[in-house]
C-alpha positions in Angstrom: 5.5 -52.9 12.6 9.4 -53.4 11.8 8.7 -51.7 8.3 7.1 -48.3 10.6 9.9 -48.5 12.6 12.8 -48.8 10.1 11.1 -45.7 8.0 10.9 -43.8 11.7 14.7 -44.5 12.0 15.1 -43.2 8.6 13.3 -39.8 9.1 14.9 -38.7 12.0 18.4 -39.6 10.9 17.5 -37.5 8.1 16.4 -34.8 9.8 19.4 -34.9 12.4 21.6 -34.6 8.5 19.8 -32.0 7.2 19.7 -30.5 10.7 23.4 -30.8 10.9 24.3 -29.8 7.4 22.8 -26.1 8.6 24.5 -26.0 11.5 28.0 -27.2 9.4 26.9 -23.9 7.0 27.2 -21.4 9.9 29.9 -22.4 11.7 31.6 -21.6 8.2 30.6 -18.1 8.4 28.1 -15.5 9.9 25.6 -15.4 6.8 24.0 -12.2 7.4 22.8 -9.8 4.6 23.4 -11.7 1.5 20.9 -9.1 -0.5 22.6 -6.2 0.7 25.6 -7.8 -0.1 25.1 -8.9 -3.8 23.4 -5.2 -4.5 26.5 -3.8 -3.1 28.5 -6.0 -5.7 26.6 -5.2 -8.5 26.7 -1.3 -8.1 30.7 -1.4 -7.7 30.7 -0.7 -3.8 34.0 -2.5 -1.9 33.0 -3.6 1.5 35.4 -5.2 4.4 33.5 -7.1 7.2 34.4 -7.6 10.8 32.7 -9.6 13.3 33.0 -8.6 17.4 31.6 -11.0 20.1 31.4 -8.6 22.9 31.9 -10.5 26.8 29.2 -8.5 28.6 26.0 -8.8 26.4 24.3 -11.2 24.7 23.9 -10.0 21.4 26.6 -10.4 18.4 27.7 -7.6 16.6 29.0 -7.7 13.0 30.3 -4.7 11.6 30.6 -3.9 7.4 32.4 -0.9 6.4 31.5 -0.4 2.7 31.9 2.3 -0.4 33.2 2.7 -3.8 36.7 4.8 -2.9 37.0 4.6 0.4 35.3 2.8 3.8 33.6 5.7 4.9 30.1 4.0 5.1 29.2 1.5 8.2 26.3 -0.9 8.7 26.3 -2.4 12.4 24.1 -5.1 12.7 23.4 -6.3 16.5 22.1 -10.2 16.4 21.3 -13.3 18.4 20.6 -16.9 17.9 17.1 -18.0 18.5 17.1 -21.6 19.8 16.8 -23.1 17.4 19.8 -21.7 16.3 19.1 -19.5 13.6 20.2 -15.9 13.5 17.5 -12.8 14.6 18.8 -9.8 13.9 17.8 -7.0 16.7 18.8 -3.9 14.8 20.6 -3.0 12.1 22.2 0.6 12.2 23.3 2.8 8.9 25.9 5.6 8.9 26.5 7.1 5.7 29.5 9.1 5.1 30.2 9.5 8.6 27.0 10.4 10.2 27.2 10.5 13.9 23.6 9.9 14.5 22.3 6.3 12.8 19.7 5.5 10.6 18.2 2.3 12.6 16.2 -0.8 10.4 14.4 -3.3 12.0 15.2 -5.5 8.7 17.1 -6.0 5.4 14.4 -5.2 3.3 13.9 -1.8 4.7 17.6 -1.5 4.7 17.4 -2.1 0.9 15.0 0.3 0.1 16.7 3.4 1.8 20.2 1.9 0.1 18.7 2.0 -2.9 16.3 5.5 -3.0 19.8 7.2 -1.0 22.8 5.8 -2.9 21.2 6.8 -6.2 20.7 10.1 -5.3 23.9 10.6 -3.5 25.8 9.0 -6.7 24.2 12.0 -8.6 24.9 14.4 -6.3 28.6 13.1 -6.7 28.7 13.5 -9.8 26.9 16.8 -10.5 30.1 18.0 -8.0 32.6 16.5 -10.0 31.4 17.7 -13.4 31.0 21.3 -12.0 34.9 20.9 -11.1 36.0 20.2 -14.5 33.8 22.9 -15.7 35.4 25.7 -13.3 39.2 23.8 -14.2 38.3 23.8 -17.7 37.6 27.3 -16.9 40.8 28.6 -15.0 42.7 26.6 -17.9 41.4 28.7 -20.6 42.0 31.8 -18.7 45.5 31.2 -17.6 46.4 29.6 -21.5 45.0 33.3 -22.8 47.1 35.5 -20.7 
């Protein structure tokens, strides 16, 4: 009997540590969209985050301005804790290059997928603009050397 009870003590003392360690690792931070975050990274985007804790509704909101030049791209992601105290996120909303209407996600993983099938084709789009710059100044160069 005292062994049961000495390895009952022990399980829920480490359970209230483990329990405790996870609560220690979000008071450090709000650890919300780690993928989107580390794609980000790796395809040279610059992103700035801000965290608002409005007074009159329950939900959190966390904003993260991102892009490779300028800010100009804004996830807002509207969350609340669950009682156990993990985070839910409600609805995540996507404005690229200043949209005024949202695209709105339910998750990251959709998130991800439209990041990655719309950045790629914007990047080329980008590009394909840039090149056809060079082109015409290339162009107006070539005229205005031969006159």
């Amino acid at each position: 009997m005292r062994f049961l009870s000495h390895s009952i003590i022990i399980y829920i003392n480490s359970s209230f540590i483990r329990f405790e360690k996870l609560k220690f690792n979000k008071l450090g931070g709000v650890i919300i969209l780690s993928r989107t975050k580390q794609y980000l990274r790796k395809n040279g985007y610059f992103y700035k985050k801000e965290y608002i804790r409005p007074l009159l509704t329950p939900d959190n909101i966390y904003i993260f301005r991102f892009g490779r030049d300028r800010l100009d791209n804004r996830l807002i992601i509207r969350y609340s804790h669950k009682w156990t105290g993990r985070q839910r996120i409600n609805e995540i909303d996507l404005r690229l290059h200043k949209q005024k209407h949202p695209r709105i996600f339910e998750n990251e993983s959709e998130l991800l997928n439209y990041l990655e099938d719309h950045l790629l084709k914007h990047e080329a789009k980008v590009r394909a603009r840039e090149a056809e710059k060079k082109r015409e100044g290339k162009k107006h160069a070539a005229n205005g050397v031969s006159k």
